[in-house]
C-alpha positions, -999 to +999 in steps of 0.1 A: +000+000+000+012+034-011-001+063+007-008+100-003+006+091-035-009+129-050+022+143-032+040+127-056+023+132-089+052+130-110+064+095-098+035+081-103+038+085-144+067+062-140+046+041-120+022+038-148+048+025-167+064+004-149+029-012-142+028-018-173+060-042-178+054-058-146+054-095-146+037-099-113+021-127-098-012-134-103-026-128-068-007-089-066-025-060-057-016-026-054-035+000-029-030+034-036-046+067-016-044+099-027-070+131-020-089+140-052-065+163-079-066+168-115-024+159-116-029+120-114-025+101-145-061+092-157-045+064-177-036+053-133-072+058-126-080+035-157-061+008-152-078+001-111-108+004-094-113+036-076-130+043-039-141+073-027-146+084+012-166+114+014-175+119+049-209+133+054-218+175+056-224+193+090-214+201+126-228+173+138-211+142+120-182+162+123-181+165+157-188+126+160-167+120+138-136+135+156-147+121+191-154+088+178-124+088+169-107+096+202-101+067+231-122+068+257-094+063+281-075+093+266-105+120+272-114+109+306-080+110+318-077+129+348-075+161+355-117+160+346-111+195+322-094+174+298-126+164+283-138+199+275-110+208+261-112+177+239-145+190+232-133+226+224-111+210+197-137+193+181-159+221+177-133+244+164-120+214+136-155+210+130-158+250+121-131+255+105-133+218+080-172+227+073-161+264+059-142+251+037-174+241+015-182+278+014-151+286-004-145+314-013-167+328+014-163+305+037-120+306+032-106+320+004-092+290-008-092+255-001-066+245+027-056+214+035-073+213+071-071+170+080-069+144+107-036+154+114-042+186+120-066+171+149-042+144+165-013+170+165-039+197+183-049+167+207-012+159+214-003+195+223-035+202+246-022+167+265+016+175+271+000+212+285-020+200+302+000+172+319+024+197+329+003+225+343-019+195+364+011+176+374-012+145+383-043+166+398-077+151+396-090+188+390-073+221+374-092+256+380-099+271+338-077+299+347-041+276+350-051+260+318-021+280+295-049+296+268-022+319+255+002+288+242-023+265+235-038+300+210-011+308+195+001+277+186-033+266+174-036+294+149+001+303+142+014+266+141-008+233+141-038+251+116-028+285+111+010+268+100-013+261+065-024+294+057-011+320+032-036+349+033-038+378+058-072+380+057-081+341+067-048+342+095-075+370+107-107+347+106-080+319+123-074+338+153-103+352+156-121+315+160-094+306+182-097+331+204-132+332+205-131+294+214-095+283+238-107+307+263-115+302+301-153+313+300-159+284+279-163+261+312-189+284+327-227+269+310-241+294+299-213+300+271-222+306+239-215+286+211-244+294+181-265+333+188-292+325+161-296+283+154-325+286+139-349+316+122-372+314+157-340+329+176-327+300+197-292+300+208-264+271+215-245+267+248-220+243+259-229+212+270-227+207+306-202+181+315-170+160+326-171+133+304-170+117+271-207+102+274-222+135+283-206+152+252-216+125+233-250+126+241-255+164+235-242+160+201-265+133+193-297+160+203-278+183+179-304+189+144-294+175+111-291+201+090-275+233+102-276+267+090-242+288+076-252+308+103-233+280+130-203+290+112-205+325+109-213+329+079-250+347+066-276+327+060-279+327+021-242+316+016-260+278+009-275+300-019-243+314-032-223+281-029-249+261-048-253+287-076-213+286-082-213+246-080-237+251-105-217+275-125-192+251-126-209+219-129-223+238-166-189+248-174-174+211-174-204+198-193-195+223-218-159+215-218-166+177-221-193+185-250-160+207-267-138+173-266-163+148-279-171+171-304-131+174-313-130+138-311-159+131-335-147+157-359-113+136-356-129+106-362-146+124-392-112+132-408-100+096-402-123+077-421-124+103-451-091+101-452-093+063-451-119+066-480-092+085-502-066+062-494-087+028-502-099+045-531-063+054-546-053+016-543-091+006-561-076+029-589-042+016-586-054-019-590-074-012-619-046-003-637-026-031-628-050-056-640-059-036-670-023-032-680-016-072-676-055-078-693-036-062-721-002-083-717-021-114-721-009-123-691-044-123-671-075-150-684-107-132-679-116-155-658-095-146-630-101-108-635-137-114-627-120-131-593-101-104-586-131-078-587-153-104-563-126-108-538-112-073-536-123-051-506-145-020-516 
C-alpha cells in the first residue's frame, strides 16, 4: 500500500509505466490513496478500481466523527477538564473543516485542514495539560495556558497552512473566541441565532466523554451557515457557483467529444481516399496485364469479387 501518493504526482507517471511491464504474480495487488486532484495520471485511474470516502456534511457528524475517533481512556484521563478541552477542539475542527465548503466565502481558498491537524492539536492540549496538572484530579480554567495552546493553534498546528492575511484574521479570531477560560462556565455561547425562531447554542454541561456524546447526538441535522458565521444565504451562493461550474465542465466535455468526432470524421475520409487510390491503382494493374495477355478473364472477374470495396 502506497499512501498519499498525489504528493508525488510526478512519480506516479513512472509508476504507470512500470505497471505496465510488470510481470507480477497473479494474486498482486496494489493499494493506492491519494485526496482528489486533477495531476494523477487518468491512464492510473483506468487501469484500477477507484474508492471514494466522502465523509458526510455538518457540525454534527463532524463532531462525531472526531470524538469517535478519540479513546475513551485518553478524554477521561484525569484532570476532569481534559474532556472539554477535547471537546473545544472538536468544535473548532469542525468550524473551521465545514467552511471550507463555502469557499470562497467561507476561506478564500481550499486549505488542506485533515486528521492530522486534529491528533497534533490533541497531542499538544495533552503535554499542557499534563504539565500544568502535574497529576491533579482537577485544574481551576484559569491555570489551563490559553495563551500557548492560541497561539500555537492558529500560528502553528492550523494556522502553520495558511497563506492569506485575511483568513490568518478569521483563524485567530475562531481561536480566540473558542480556547478561552469562560468556555467552562454553562451558559457560554456557542451558536446566537440556530434557527430563524432565535434560539441560541450553549456548551454542553459536563465531565465526560458520554455526556458530550449525548448532547451532540440531540444536535439537528441540518445546520444553517449561520453555525459557522457565515450569513444565512451563503448555501445560496455556494450552490449557484457549484452550478456555474458543474455547466462549465459539461461544456468542456461537450467541446472534446465534439473534437473527437470531428477527428474521427477526418480519419475515415481520409481512409476513404486512401482505399480509393489503391481501387484505382489496382485497376490499372490488371488492365495493364489484361492487355499483356498475361491475365484470363476469368481470374479478372476473381479479382473484382474478392477485392475489398
Amino acid at each position: 500500500m502506497l499512501k498519499n501518493v498525489h504528493l508525488a504526482p510526478a512519480w506516479l507517471v513512472q509508476l504507470e509505466k512500470k505497471l505496465h511491464t510488470l510481470k507480477a504474480h497473479p494474486n498482486f495487488r496494489l493499494f493506492l490513496t491519494l485526496e482528489i486532484t486533477p495531476k494523477i495520471p487518468v491512464n492510473l485511474l483506468r487501469a484500477g478500481r477507484i474508492i471514494t470516502f466522502e465523509p458526510p456534511d455538518g457540525i454534527k457528524a463532524n463532531l462525531l466523527r472526531t470524538f469517535n475517533s478519540i479513546p475513551s481512556n485518553r478524554v477521561n484521563k484525569a484532570p476532569n477538564e481534559r474532556a472539554r478541552m477535547y471537546f473545544l477542539l472538536a468544535w473548532f475542527h469542525a468550524i473551521v473543516q465545514e467552511r471550507l465548503r463555502y469557499t470562497p466565502l467561507g476561506w478564500s481558498k481550499k486549505y488542506e485542514f485533515n486528521e492530522s491537524d486534529l491528533k497534533c492539536a490533541c497531542d499538544t492540549i495533552d503535554r499542557w495539560i499534563d504539565d500544568t496538572a502535574k497529576g491533579r484530579e482537577n485544574l481551576p480554567p484559569n491555570k489551563i495556558p490559553w495563551d500557548a495552546l492560541c497561539t500555537l493553534m492558529s500560528q502553528s498546528i492550523y494556522g502553520g497552512r495558511i497563506d492569506n492575511n485575511f483568513d490568518q484574521l478569521l483563524m485567530n479570531d475562531f481561536v480566540k473566541n473558542i480556547f478561552q477560560p469562560s468556555t467552562f462556565e454553562s451558559d457560554f455561547l456557542l451558536v446566537e441565532k440556530v434557527d430563524d425562531q432565535g434560539n441560541k447554542l450553549t456548551i454542553p454541561d459536563g465531565l465526560r466523554r458520554e455526556d458530550f456524546l449525548r448532547w451532540m447526538e440531540k444536535l439537528p441535522d441540518d445546520q444553517s451557515p449561520s453555525w459557522l458565521g457565515l450569513p444565512n444565504n451563503a448555501e445560496t451562493v455556494i450552490l449557484q457557483t457549484k452550478a456555474k461550474t458543474f455547466i462549465q465542465k459539461l461544456l468542456k466535455m461537450q467541446a472534446v467529444t465534439e473534437d473527437e468526432d470531428l477527428a474521427y470524421q477526418e480519419y475515415v475520409i481520409l481512409a476513404r481516399v486512401r482505399h480509393a487510390r489503391v481501387c484505382m491503382y489496382v485497376d490499372h494493374v490488371i488492365a495493364f496485364t489484361v492487355m499483356l495477355g498475361l491475365l484470363h478473364l476469368p481470374q479478372l472477374s476473381m479479382c473484382h469479387t474478392t477485392r475489398v470495396t
